[in-house]
Phi, psi and omega in degrees: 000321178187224176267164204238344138300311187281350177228036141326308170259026158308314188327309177275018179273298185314317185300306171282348166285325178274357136321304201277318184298321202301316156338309213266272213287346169271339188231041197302345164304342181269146180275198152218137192236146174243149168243137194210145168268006193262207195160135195214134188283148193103001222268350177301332167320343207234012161101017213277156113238112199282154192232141168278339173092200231260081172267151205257185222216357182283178159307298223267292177356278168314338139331263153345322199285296176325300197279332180272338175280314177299301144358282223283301196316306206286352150304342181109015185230093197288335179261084208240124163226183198205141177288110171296150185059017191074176173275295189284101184263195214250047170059235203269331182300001180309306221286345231198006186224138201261334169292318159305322240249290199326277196291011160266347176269333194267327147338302193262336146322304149276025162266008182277333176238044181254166162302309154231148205255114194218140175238135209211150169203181177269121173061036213218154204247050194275010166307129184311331193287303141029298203264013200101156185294333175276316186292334169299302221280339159303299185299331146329316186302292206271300193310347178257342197278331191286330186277326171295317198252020160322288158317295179302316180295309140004283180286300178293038137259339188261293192306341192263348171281349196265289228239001184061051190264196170219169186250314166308073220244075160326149208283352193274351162317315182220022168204068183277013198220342170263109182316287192289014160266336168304302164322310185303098154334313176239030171249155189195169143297102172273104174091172172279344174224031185227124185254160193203121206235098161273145197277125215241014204233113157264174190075037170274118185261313175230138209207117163351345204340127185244137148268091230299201202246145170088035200164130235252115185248137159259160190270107177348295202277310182273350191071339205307120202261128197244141168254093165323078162218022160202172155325129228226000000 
């Protein structure tokens, strides 16, 4: 095709067509899903889902995590996941040390409101029961709640096959006109109809939410109906 620095990274688009086709012609009654850490646009087509790949486990790593899946959705590739709790972790003491706990509990809250919710690490045991009886007994909590918004992920699964949507929805997508929803770095849309502010900080008791303006948001839990004209 040309020079090989420059279309190199054609390479996981071919790689995954030829996944697909191959599927696709042994099985055509089956959808087909790949899960790849590369990636090349246009490559949804093919049925993909991208991993952030072999990533390290602090804050600011899980930061990150957050700002390249909004990055990435909004490129057009709607099915993005990230190894909850890192890849590389901090070895055996993860199971036993509650500053890894913190930010592996906050992690996995927001992977409840990733496109896939998948949790993975290096040389690592990631079954919840593991980490103790109270972090088993939270992550039960978000495993069910991830089981409760099925239906709903479902349907923003149908919009991005319908209407060429994302489910990974950055504010500037639906609140374009609101400056300071623009602003929040690490607020998003899950879907058209969840705003989801993950806490990004540790030793966090309480955590901010801005709602954008001109439109009335309820409180998941309580129903409780709020009219969006400050900071929540």
């Amino acid at each position: 095709m040309g020079i090989g620095e420059f279309y190199r990274l054609t390479y996981p688009f071919f790689v995954s067509k030829a996944v697909y086709e191959g599927q696709r012609a042994t099985n055509p009654d089956k959808r087909v899903v790949i899960l790849t850490r590369s990636a090349f646009p246009g490559q949804q087509r093919f049925g993909t889902i991208n991993w952030s790949g072999d990533i390290g486990w602090d804050w600011d790593a899980y930061r990150r995590q957050i700002v390249a899946g909004l990055n990435y959705s909004i490129s057009g590739m709607p099915y993005w996941t990230t190894d909850i709790g890192g890849f590389f972790r901090p070895g055996s003491s993860q199971y036993s040390d509650p500053k890894y706990h913190d930010i592996l509990m906050r992690w996995f809250q927001w992977g409840v409101f990733s496109p896939i919710f998948r949790m993975h690490g290096y040389q690592s045991e990631t079954e919840p029961w593991k980490y103790g009886e109270k972090i088993e007994s939270n992550m039960r909590d978000l495993m069910n709640l991830r089981y409760q918004l099925l239906p709903y992920i479902y349907s923003q699964s149908w919009e991005i096959s319908k209407n060429n949507s994302i489910i990974m929805r950055p504010m500037i997508m639906d609140f374009q006109e609101d400056k300071k929803a623009i602003e929040q770095a690490y607020q998003y849309m899950f879907g058209k109809s969840i705003l989801v502010t993950p806490v990004v900080k540790p030793n966090a008791e309480n955590w901010n939410v801005y709602l954008p303006k001109g439109c009335f948001w309820y409180d998941f839990y309580t129903d409780k109906k709020i009219r969006a004209e400050k900071p929540f």
